[in-house]
PASEBA-1860 file (N, C-alpha, C; in nm, 3 decimals):
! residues 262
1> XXXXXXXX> 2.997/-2.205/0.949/3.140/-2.169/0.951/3.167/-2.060/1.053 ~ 3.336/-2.062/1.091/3.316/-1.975/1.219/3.317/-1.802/1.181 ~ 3.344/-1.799/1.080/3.389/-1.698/1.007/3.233/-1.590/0.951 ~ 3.142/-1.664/0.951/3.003/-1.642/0.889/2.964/-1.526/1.004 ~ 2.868/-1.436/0.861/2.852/-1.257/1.004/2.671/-1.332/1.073 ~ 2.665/-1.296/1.163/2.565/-1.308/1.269/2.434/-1.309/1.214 ~ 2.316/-1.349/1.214/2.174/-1.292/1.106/2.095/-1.192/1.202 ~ 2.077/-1.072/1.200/2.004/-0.996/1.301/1.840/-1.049/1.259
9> XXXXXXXX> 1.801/-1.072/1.360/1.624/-1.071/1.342/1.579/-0.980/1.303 ~ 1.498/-0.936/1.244/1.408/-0.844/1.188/1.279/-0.835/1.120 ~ 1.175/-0.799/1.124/1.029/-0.762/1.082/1.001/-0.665/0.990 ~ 0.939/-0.688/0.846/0.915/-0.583/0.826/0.745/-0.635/0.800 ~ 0.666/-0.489/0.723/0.505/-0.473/0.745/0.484/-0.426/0.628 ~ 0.441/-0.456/0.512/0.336/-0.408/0.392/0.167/-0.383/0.415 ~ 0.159/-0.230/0.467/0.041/-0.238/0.503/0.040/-0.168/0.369 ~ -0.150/-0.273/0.369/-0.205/-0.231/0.264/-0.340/-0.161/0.291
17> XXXXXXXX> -0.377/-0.087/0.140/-0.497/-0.070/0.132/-0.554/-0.076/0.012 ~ -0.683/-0.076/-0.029/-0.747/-0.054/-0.101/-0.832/0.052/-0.170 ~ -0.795/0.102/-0.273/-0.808/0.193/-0.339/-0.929/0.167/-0.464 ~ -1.016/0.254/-0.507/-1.056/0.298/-0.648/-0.947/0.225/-0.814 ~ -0.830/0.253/-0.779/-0.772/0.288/-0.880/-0.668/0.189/-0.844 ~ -0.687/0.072/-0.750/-0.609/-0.062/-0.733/-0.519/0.008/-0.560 ~ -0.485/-0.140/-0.566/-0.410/-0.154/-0.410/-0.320/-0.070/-0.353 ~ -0.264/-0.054/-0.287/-0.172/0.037/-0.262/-0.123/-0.008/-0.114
25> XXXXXXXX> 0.035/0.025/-0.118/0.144/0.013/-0.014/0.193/0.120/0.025 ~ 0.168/0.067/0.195/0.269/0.271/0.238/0.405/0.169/0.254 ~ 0.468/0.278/0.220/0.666/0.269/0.184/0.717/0.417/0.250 ~ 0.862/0.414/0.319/0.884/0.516/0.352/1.094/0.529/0.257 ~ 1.064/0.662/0.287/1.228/0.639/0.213/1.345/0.682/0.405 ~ 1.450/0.607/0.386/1.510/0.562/0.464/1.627/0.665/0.491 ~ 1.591/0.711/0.619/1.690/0.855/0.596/1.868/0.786/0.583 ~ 1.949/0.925/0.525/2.051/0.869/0.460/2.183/0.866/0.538
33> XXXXXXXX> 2.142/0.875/0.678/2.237/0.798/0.787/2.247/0.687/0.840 ~ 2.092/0.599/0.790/2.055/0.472/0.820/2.172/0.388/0.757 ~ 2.223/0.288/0.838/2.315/0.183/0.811/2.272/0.106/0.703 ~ 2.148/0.085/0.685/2.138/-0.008/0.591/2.028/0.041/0.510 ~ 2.019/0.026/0.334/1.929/0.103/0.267/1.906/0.257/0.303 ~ 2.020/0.304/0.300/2.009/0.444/0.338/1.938/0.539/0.189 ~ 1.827/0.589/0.193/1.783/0.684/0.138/1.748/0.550/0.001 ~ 1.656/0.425/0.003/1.568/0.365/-0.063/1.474/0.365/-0.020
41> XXXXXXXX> 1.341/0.335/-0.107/1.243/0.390/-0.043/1.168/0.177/-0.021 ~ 1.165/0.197/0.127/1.119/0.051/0.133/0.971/0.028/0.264 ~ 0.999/-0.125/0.302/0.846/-0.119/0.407/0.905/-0.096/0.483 ~ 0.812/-0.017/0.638/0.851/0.013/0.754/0.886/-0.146/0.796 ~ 0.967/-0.114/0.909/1.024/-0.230/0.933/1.139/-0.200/1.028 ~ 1.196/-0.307/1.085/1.335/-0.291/1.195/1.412/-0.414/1.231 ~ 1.468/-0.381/1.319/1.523/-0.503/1.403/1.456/-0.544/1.545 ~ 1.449/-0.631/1.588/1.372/-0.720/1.653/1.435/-0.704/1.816
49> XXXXXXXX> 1.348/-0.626/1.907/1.422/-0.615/2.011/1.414/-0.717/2.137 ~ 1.493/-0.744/2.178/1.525/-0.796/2.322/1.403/-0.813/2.384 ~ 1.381/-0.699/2.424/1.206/-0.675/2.521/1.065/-0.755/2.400 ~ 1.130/-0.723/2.288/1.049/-0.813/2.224/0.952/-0.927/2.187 ~ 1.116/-1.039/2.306/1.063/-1.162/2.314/0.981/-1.192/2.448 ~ 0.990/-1.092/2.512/0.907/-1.109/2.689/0.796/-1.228/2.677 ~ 0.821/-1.301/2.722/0.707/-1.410/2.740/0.565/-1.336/2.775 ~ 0.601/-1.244/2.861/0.426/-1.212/2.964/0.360/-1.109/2.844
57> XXXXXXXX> 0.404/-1.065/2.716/0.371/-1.020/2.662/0.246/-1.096/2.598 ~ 0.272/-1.244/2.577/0.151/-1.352/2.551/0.031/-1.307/2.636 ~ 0.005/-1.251/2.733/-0.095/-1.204/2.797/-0.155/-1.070/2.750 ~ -0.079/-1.026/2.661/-0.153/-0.886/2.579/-0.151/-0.887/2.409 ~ -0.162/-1.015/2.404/-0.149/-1.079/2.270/-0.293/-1.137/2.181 ~ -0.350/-1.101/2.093/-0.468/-1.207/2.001/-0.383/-1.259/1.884 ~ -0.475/-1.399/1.874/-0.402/-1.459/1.750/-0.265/-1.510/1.775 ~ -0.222/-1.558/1.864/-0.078/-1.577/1.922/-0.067/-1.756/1.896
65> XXXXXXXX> -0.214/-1.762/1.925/-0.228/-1.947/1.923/-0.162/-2.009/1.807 ~ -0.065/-2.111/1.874/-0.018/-2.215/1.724/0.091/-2.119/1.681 ~ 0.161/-2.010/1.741/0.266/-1.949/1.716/0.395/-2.019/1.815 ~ 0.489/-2.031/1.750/0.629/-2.065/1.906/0.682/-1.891/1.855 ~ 0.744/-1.910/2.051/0.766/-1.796/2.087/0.872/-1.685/1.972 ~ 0.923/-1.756/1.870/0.998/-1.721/1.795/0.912/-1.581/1.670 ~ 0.809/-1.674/1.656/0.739/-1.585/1.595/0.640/-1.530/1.622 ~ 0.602/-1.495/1.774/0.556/-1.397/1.840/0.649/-1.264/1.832
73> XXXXXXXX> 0.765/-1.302/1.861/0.811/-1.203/1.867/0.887/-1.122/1.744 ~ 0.840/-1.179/1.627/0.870/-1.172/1.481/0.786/-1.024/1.478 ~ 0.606/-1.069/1.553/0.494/-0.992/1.511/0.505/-0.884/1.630 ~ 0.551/-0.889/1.709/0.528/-0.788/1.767/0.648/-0.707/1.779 ~ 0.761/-0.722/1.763/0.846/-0.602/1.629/0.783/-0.540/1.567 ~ 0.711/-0.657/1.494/0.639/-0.568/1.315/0.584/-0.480/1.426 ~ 0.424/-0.473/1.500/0.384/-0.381/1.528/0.423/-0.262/1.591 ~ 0.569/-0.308/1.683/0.644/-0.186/1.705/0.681/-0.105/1.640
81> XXXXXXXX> 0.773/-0.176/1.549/0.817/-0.065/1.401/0.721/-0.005/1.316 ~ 0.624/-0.051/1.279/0.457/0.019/1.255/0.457/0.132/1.309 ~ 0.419/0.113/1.441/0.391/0.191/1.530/0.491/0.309/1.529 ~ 0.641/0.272/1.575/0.747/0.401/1.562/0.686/0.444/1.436 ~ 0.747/0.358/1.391/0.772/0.446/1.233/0.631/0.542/1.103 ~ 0.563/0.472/1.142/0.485/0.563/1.094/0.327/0.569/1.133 ~ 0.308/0.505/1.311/0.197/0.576/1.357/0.101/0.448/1.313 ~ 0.114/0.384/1.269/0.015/0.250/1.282/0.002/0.208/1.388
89> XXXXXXXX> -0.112/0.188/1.431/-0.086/0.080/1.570/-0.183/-0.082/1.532 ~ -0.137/-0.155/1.511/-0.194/-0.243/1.536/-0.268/-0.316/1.682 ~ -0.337/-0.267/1.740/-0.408/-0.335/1.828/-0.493/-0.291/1.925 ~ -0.559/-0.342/1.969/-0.711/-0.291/2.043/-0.738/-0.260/2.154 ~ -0.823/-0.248/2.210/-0.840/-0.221/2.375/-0.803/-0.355/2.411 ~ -0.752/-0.378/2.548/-0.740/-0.526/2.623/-0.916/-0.532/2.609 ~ -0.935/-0.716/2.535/-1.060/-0.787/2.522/-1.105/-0.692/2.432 ~ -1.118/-0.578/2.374/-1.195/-0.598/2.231/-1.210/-0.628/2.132
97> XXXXXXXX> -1.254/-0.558/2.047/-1.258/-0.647/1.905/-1.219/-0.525/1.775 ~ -1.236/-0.424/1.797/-1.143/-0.337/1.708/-1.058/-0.249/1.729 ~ -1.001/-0.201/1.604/-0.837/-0.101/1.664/-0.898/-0.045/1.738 ~ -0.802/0.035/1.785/-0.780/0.134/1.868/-0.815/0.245/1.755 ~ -0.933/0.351/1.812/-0.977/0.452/1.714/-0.877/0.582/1.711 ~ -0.938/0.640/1.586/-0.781/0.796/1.566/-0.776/0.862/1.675 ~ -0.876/0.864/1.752/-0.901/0.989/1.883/-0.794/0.912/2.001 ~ -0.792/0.766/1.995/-0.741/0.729/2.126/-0.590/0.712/2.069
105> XXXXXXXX> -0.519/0.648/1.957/-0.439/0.627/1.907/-0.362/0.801/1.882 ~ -0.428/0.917/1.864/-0.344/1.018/1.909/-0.275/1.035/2.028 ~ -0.399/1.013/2.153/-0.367/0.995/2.257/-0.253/0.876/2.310 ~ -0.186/0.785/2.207/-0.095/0.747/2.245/0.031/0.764/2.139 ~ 0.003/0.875/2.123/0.135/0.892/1.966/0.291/0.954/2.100 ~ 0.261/0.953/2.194/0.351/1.054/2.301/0.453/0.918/2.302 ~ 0.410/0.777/2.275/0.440/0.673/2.291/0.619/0.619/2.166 ~ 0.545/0.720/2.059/0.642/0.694/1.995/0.785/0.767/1.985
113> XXXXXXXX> 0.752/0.867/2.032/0.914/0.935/2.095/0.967/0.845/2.173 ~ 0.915/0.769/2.292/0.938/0.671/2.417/1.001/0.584/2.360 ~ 0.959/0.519/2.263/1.022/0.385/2.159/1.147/0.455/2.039 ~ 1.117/0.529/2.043/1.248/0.559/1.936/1.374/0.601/2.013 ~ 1.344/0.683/2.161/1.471/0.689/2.246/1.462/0.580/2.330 ~ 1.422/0.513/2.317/1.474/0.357/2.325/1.404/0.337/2.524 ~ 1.324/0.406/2.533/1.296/0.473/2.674/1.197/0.350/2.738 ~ 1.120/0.278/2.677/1.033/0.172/2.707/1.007/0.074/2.603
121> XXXXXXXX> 0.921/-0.017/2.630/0.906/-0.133/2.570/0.773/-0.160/2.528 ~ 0.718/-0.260/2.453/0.580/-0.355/2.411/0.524/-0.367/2.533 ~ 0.561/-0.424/2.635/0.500/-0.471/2.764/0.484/-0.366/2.846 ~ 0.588/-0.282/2.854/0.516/-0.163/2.940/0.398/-0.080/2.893 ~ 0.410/-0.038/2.720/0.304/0.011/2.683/0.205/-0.030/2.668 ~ 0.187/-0.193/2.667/0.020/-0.227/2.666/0.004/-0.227/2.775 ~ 0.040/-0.259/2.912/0.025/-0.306/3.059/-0.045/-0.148/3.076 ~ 0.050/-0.039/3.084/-0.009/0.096/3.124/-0.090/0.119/3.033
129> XXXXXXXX> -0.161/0.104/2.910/-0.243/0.159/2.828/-0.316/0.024/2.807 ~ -0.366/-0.074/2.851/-0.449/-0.125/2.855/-0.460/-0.187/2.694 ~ -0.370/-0.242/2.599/-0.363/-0.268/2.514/-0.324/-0.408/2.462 ~ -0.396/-0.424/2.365/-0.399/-0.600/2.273/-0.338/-0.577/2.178 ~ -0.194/-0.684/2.138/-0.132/-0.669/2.014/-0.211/-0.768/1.928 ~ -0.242/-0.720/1.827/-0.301/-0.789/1.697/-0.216/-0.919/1.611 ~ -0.201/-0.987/1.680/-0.111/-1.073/1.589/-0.233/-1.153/1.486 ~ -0.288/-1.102/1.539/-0.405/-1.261/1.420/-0.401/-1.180/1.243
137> XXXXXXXX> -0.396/-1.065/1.277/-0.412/-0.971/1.115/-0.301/-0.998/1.085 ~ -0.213/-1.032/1.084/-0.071/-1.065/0.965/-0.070/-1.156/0.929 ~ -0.073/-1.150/0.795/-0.032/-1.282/0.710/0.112/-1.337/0.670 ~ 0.202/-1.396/0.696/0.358/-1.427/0.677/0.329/-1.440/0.520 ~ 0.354/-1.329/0.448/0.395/-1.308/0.315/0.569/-1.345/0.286 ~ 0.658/-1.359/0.366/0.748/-1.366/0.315/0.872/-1.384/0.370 ~ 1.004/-1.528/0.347/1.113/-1.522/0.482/1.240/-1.482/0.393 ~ 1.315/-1.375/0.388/1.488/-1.365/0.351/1.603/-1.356/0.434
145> XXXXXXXX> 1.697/-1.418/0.371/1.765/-1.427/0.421/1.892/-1.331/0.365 ~ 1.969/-1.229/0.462/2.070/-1.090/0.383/2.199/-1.266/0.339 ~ 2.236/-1.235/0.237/2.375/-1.313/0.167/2.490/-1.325/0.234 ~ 2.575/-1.388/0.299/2.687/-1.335/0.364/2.793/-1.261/0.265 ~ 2.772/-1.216/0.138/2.849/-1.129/0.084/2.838/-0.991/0.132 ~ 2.715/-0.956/0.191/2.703/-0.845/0.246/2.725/-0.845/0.384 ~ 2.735/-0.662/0.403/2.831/-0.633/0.579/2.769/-0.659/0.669 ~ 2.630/-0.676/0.650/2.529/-0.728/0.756/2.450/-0.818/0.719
153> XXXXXXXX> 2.343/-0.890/0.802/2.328/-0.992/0.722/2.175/-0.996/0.834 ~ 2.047/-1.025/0.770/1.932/-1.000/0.832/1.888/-1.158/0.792 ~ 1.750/-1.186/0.905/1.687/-1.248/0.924/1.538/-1.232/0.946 ~ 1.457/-1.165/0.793/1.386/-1.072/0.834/1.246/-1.187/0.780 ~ 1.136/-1.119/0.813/1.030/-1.198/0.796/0.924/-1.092/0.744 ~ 0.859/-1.109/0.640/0.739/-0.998/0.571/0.634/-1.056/0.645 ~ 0.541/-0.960/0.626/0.401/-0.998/0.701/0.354/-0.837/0.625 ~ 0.188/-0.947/0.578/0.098/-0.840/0.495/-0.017/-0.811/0.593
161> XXXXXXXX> -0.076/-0.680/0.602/-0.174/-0.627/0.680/-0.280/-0.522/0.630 ~ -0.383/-0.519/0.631/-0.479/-0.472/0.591/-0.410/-0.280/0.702 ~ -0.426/-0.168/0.633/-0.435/-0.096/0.774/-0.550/-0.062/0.804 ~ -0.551/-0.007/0.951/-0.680/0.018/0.978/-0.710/0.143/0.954 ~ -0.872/0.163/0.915/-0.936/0.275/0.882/-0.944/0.372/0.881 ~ -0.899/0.460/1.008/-0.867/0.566/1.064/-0.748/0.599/1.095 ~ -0.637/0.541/1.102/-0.505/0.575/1.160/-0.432/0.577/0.992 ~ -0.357/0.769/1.057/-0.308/0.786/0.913/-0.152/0.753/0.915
169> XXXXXXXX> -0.135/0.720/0.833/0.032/0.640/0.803/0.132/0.795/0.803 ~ 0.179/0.825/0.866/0.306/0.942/0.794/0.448/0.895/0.876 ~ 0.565/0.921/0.778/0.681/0.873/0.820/0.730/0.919/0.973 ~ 0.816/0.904/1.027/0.851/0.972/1.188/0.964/1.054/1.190 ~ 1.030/1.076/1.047/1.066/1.191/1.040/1.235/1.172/1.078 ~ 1.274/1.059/1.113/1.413/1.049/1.223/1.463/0.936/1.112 ~ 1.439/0.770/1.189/1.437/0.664/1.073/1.429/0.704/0.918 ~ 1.307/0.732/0.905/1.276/0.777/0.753/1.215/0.953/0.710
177> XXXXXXXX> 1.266/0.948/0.641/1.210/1.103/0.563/1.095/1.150/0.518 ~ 1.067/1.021/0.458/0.973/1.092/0.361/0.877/0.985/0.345 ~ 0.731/0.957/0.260/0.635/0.798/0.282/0.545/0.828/0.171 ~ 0.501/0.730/0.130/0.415/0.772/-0.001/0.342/0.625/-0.012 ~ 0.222/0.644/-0.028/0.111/0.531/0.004/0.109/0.494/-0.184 ~ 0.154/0.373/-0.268/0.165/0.399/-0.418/0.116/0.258/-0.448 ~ 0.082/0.218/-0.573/0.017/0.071/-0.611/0.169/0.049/-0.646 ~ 0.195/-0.104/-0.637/0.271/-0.190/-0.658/0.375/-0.136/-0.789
185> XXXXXXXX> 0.234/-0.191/-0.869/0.307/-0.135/-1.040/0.375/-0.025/-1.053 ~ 0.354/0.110/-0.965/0.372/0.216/-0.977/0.528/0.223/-0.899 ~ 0.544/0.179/-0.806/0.694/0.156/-0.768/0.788/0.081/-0.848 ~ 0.735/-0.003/-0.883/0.818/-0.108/-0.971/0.880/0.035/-1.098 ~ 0.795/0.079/-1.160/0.803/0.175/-1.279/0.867/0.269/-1.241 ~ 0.859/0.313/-1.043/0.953/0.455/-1.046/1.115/0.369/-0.999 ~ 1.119/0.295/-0.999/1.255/0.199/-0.988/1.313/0.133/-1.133 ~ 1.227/0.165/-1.204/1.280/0.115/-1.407/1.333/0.216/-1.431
193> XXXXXXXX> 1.269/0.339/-1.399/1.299/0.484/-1.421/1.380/0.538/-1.341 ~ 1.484/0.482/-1.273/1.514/0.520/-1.176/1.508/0.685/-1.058 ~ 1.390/0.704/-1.078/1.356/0.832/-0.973/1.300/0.752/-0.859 ~ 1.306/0.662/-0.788/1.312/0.593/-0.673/1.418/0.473/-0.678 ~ 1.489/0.448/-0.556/1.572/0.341/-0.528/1.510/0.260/-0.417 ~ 1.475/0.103/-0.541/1.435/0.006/-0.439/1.516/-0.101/-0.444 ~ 1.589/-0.199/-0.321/1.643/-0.305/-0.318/1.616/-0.419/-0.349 ~ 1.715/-0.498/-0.371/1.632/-0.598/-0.456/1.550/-0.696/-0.334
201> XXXXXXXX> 1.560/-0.711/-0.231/1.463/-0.797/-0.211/1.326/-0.678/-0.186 ~ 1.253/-0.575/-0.124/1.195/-0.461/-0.138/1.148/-0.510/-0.278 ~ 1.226/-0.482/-0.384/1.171/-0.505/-0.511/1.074/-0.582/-0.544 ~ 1.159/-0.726/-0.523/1.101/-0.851/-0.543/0.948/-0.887/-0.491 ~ 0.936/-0.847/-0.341/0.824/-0.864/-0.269/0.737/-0.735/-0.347 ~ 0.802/-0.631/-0.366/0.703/-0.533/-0.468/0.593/-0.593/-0.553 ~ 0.700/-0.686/-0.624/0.649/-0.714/-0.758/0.563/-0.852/-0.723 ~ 0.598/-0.967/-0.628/0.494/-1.009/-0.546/0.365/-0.965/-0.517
209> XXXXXXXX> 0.372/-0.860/-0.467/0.250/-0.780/-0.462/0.149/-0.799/-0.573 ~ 0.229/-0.714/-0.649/0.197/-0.632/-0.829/0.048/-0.731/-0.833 ~ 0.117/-0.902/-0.837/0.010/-0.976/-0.880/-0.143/-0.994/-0.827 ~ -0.110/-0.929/-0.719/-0.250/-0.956/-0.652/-0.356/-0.817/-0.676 ~ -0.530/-0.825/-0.645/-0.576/-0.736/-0.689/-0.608/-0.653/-0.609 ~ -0.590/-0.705/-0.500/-0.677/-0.650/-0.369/-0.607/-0.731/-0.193 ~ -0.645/-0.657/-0.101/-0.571/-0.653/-0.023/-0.600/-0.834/0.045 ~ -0.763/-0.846/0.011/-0.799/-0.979/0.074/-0.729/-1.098/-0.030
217> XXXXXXXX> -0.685/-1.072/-0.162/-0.604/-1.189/-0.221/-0.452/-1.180/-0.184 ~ -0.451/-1.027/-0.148/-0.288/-1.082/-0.051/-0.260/-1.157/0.112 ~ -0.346/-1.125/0.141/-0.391/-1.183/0.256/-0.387/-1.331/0.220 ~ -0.500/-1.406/0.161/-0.555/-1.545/0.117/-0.395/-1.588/0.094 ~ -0.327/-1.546/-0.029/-0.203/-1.624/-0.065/-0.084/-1.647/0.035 ~ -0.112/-1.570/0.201/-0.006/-1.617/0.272/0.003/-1.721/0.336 ~ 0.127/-1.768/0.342/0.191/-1.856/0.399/0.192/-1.970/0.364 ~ 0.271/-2.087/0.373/0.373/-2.178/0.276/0.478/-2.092/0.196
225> XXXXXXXX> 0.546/-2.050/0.280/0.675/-1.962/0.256/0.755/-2.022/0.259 ~ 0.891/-1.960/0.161/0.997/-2.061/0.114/1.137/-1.957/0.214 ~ 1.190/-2.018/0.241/1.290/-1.891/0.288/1.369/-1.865/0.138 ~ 1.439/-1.729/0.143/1.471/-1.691/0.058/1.623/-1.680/0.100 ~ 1.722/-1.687/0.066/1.876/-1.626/0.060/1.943/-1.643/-0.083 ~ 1.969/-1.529/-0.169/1.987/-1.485/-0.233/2.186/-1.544/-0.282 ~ 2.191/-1.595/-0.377/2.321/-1.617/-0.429/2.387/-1.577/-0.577 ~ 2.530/-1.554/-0.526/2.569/-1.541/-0.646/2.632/-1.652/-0.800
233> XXXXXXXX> 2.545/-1.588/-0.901/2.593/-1.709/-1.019/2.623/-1.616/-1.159 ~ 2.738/-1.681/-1.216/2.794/-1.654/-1.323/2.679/-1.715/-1.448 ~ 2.700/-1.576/-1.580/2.614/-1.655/-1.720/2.724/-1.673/-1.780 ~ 2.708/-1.761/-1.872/2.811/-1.779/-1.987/2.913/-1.722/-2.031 ~ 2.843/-1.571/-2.018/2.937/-1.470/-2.054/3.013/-1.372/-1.926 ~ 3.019/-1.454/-1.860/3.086/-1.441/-1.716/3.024/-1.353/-1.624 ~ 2.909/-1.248/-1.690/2.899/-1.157/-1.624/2.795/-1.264/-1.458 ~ 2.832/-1.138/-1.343/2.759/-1.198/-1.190/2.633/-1.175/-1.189
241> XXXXXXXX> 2.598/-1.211/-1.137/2.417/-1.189/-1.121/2.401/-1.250/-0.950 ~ 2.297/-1.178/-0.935/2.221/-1.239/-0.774/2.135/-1.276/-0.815 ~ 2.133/-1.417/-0.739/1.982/-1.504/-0.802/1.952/-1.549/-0.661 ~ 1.784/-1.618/-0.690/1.742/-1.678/-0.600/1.673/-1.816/-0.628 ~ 1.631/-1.858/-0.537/1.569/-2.020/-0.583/1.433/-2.022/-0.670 ~ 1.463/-2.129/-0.779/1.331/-2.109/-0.863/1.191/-2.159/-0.797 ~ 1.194/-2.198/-0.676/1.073/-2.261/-0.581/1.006/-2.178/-0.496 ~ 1.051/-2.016/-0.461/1.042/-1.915/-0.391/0.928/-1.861/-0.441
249> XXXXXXXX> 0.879/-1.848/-0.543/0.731/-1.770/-0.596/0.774/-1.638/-0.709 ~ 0.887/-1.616/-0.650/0.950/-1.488/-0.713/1.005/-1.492/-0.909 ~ 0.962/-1.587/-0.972/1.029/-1.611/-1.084/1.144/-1.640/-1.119 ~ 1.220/-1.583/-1.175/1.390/-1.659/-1.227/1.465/-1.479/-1.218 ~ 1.411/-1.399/-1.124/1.517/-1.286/-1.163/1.670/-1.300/-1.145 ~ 1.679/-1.200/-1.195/1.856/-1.141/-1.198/1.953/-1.060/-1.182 ~ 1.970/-1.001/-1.056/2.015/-0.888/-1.044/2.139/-0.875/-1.020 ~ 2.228/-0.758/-1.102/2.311/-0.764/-1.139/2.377/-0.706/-1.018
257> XXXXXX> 2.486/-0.776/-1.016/2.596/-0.751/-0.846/2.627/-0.642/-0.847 ~ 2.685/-0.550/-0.931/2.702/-0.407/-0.945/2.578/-0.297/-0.867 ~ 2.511/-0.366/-0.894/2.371/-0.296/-0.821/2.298/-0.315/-0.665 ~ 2.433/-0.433/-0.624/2.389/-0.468/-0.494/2.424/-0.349/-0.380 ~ 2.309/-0.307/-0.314/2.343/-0.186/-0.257/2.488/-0.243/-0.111 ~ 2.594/-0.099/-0.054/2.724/-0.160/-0.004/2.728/-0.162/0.137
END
């Protein structure tokens, strides 16, 4: 319809790890000038830039094979927004075989001021730094679609990732505030309790999580993804609810429209 709002592309990243005391997700909370989810605490993540889709970027790419260009450039967002946002880098020397270590990955943290004032791109920074984006480590955990009841309306794609070893996750301070590395269950519970605000799709993929034990069974269970777009349905007793499809993986939730963030 002609009337329907635009779907922005977007990536987000559940890096995980593995813990003693069960799995755990870094989440950052969303500073409270951000347009959208302002001050919930969700995955790093963004919108999908322009320079994004550069074809010649396939030349500083692993794991790209059997991808169309659509979702190349899904993954190498994710690793941008990683990267801004809280210092992950996904990817290696050009031709090696592991990350990029803490000593050299400091040496390119100068990188992330560059990307947040919007100053350069994916292709310039691997070309001058001699760098391989990791696309083979993401697993497509997950496709939504924002409702056209809401003011914006996303086209975002989850992807689960092991992080790597040495590179420490902390928020960037601008985008987001604040970051807290927490098991699944444990968000879900500070969102019952409400001393954290999580959205409902954030939620949902939370609790996705919840089920798994470890980072390699979240991994294993990706992909055969359902897209998700979220609708509204009346119960009996008139009250609204946001629902989603019972074929999605997500169960039969229900979230109540009053609670849909504005």
């Amino acid at each position: 319809m002609a009337d329907e709002k635009p779907l922005i592309d977007a990536a987000t990243v559940m890096i995980l790890r593995d813990r003693p005391e069960g799995m755990e997700v870094f989440m950052v909370v969303r500073h409270h000038q951000i347009d959208f989810a302002s001050g919930a605490l969700v995955f790093p993540g963004g919108k999908i830039d322009a320079a994004d889709r550069d074809p010649e970027l396939l030349d500083y790419c692993s794991g790209a094979e059997g991808l169309d260009a659509r979702d190349v450039a899904f993954r190498i967002g994710a690793i941008r927004e990683s990267f801004e946002e809280c210092g992950v880098l996904f990817a290696r020397e050009k031709g090696g075989t592991d990350y990029v270590g803490a000593t050299r990955l400091q040496e390119l943290d100068v990188w992330r001021d560059r990307f947040n004032a919007g100053e350069t791109d994916m292709l310039t920074f691997a070309r001058e730094e001699g760098l391989e984006f990791a696309l083979d480590v993401f697993g497509h955990f997950a496709h939504w679609l924002t409702p056209d009841l809401m003011p914006k309306r996303f086209d975002t794609h989850f992807y689960a990732a092991r992080a790597p070893e040495d590179h420490i996750a902390l928020h960037d301070g601008s985008e987001s505030v604040d970051s807290v590395w927490i098991r699944p269950s444990d968000a879900i519970a500070a969102a019952d309790n409400g001393s954290r605000t999580i959205i409902f799709p954030t939620r949902m993929n939370v609790e996705k999580l919840s089920k798994s034990l470890n980072v390699d069974a979240v991994i294993a269970a990706c992909g055969n993804v359902v897209t998700v777009e979220p609708f509204l349905k009346k119960d009996d007793d008139g009250t609204t609810f946001l629902r989603i499809q019972a074929n999605a993986g997500y169960g039969d939730p229900k979230e109540p429209v009053g609670r849909i963030p504005k």
